[in-house]
MIGUKOL-668301 format. One record per residue (C-alpha): residue in three letters; x, y, z. Coordinates in steps of 0.2 Angstrom, whole numbers, plus 5000, padded with zeros to 4 digits. Layout:
<nodes>
ALAXYZ/...
</nodes>
This chain:
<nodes>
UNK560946264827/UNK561446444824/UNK561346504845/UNK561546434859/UNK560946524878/UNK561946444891/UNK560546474904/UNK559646344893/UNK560746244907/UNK559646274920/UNK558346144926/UNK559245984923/UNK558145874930/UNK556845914916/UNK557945934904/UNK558445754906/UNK556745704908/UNK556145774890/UNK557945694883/UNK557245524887/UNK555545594883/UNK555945634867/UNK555845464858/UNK554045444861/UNK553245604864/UNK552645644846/UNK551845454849/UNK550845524864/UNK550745704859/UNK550545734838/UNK548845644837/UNK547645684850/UNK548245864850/UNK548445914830/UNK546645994827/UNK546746094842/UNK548546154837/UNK547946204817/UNK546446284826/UNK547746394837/UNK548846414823/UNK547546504812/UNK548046674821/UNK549446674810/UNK549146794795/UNK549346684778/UNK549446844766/UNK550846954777/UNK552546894780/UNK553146924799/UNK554546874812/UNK553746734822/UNK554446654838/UNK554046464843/UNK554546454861/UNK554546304866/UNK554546224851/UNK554946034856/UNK555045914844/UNK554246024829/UNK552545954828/UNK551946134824/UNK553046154810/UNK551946054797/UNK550446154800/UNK551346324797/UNK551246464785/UNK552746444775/UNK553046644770/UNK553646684789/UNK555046704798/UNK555146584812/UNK556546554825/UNK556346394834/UNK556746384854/UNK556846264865/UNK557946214880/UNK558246024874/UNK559345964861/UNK558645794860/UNK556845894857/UNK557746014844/UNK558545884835/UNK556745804830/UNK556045964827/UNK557546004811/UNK556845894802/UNK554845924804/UNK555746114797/UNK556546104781/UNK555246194770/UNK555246344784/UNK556446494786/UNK557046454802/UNK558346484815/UNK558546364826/UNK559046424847/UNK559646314861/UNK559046424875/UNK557646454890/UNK555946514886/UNK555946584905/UNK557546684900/UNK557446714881/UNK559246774873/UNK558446924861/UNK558247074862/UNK556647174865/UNK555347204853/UNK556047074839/UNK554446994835/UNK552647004827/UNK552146844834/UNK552646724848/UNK552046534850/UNK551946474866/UNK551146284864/UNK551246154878/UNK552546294887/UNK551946414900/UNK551146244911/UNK552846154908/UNK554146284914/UNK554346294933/UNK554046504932/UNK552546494918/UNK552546714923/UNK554446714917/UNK553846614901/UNK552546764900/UNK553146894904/UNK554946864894/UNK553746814876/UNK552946984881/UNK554647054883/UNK555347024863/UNK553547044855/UNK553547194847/UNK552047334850/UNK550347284843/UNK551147104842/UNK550146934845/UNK550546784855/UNK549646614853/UNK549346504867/UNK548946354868/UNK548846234885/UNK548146164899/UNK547546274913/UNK546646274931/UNK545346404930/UNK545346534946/UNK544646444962/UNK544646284952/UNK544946134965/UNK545346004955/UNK546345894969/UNK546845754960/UNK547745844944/UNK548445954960/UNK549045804969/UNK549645744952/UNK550845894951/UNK551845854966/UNK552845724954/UNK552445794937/UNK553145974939/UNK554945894940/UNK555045774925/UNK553745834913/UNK552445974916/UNK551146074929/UNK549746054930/UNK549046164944/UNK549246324933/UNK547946434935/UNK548146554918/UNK547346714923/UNK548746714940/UNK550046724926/UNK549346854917/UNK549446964931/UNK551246974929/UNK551247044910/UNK549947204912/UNK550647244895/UNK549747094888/UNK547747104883/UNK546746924880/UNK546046944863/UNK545046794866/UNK545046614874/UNK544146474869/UNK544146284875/UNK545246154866/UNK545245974874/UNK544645884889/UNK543245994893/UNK544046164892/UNK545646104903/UNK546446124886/UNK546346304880/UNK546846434866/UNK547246604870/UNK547746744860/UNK548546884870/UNK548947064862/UNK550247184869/UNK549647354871/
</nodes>
């Protein structure tokens, strides 16, 4: 790994969940979940090469289904997760960072593109996630979203109930997507479209203005 952010170092308890996670998430994750990544993933210009960002990048399982003429710097706050993804990477250009999507270790305006997949309802502070991928995108840039969101007033009590464990070891899931967005003005919805499991899922593509 070419950098490392030592305020990766923050929230051990999930960092040690997703260590032990590690083994068999693609087992639980790659399959139901690879047609709506592809579908999210087409946001991606195929003719122009640009800097991209994957934050978040887990174990790689977006790498595969990539455009192979950009530039990507891979990010996540796990090793164990960072480890899997190298070699899902090995026919990208890619920098590989140990460091904190809610606290990214770049400077601003570096980037054409962000990738935030199963990342902004996992983090504790999904608006830091936000508002830091709106931070190092560069003017006119894009970020792709994909994940599972509450929708405004939704009451949903028993994925909320759920969320009283699951926000410590693995994920939210009582994020309500357009609160976050009130954080990053900078940032436009170019659209959003359901995913999986009737629209909890969704893709989102953001512009900054």
């Amino acid at each position: 790994m070419k950098k490392t952010n030592q305020r990766y170092l923050a929230n051990p308890l999930l960092r040690c969940s997703y260590s032990l996670i590690a083994p068999l998430y693609d087992l639980v994750i790659e399959w139901p979940m690879r047609d709506a990544r592809l579908r999210s993933l087409r946001t991606l210009p195929t003719d122009t090469a640009a800097s991209v960002l994957l934050s978040g990048a887990g174990t790689g399982l977006d790498l595969p289904l990539l455009p192979t003429l950009h530039r990507y710097t891979a990010l996540d706050f796990n090793a164990a997760m960072l480890a899997r993804a190298r070699t899902r990477g090995t026919n990208l250009h890619i920098d590989w960072v140990l460091g904190d999507s809610m606290a990214l270790p770049f400077a601003a305006a570096q980037f054409d593109y962000v990738v935030l997949h199963l990342i902004v309802a996992v983090v504790p502070h999904p608006e830091k996630c936000l508002r830091e991928a709106a931070r190092v995108l560069k003017p006119g840039g894009t970020i792709i979203l994909f994940d599972k969101f509450l929708r405004p007033q939704q009451r949903a009590w028993l994925r909320r109930a759920f969320n009283l464990l699951t926000r410590h070891v693995a994920t939210r899931m009582d994020v309500v997507f357009e609160e976050v967005l009130c954080a990053t003005p900078e940032l436009q919805v170019v659209s959003d479209a359901p995913m999986l499991a009737r629209g909890w899922f969704r893709g989102i593509v953001l512009r900054k203005n």
